[in-house]
C-alpha positions as CSV (number, residue, x, y, z in Angstrom):
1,X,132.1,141.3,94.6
2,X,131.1,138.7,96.5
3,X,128.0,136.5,97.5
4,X,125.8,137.4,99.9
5,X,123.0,135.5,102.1
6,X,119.7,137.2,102.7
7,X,116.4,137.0,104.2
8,X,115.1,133.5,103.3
9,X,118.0,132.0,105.8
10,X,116.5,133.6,108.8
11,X,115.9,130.5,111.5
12,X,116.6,128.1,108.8
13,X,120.6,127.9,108.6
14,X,120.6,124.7,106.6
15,X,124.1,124.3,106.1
16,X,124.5,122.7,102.2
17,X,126.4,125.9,101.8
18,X,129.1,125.2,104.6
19,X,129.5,121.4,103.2
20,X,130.6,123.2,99.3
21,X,132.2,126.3,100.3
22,X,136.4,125.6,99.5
23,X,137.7,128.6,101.8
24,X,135.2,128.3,104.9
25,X,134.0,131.9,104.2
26,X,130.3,131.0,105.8
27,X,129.9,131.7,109.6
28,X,126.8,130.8,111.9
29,X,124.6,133.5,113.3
30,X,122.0,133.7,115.8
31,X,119.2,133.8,113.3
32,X,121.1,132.7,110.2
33,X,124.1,132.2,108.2
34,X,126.8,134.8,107.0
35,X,129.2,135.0,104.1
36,X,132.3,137.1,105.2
37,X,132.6,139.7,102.4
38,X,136.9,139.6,102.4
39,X,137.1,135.4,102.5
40,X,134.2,134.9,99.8
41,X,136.7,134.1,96.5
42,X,133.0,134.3,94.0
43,X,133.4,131.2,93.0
44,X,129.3,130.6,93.8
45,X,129.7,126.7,94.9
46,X,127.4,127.9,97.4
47,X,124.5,129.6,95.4
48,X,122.9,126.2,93.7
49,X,122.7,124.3,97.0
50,X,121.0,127.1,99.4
51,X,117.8,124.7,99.0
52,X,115.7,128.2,100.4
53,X,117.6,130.3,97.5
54,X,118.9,132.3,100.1
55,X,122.0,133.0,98.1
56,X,122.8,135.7,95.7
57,X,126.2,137.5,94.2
58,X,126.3,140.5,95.6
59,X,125.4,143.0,91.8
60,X,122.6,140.0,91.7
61,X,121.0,140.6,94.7
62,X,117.2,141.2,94.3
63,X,115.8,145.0,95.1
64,X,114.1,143.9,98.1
65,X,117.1,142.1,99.7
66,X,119.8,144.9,98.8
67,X,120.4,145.3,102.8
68,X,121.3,142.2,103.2
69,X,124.7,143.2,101.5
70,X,125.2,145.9,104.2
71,X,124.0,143.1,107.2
72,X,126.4,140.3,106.3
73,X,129.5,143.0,106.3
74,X,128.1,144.3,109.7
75,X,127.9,141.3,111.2
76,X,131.6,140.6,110.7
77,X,132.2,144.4,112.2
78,X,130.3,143.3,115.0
79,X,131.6,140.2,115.7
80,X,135.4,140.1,115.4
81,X,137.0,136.8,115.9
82,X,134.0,134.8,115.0
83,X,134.9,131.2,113.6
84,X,133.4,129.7,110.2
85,X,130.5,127.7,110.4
86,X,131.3,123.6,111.1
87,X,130.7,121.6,108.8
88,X,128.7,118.4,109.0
């Protein structure tokens, strides 16, 4: 398992997330942020701070969000060699 960020980070990317995340598993999109599914050790430093609640374990994930799980994988499928996002 690990956490996943979904719709309410689309063109907000507020990056409290980045700042608390130990193992740099959160890279920058276009339109928001990503968690890379194989980095992401679930230890949810990241889920409090998301001040738009953007941030959900992945089995927590509400109904209406579920594809948000499939777009954070695809977006590292389709984007090899991106780097994490900088922190502050």
């Amino acid at each position: 398992m690990a956490y996943i960020i979904a719709e309410p980070c689309i063109n907000v990317k507020d990056k409290a997330c980045v700042e608390v995340c130990p193992v740099d598993c959160i890279y920058e999109g276009p339109e928001m942020l990503y968690i890379h599914p194989d980095e992401c050790i679930d230890c949810g430093a990241c889920e409090p701070v998301c001040p738009v609640k953007a941030i959900f374990a992945e089995d927590e994930t509400p109904a209406n969000w579920k594809q948000y799980i499939e777009i954070n994988k695809k977006f590292f499928a389709d984007n090899p060699g991106v780097k994490p996002a900088t922190k502050a």
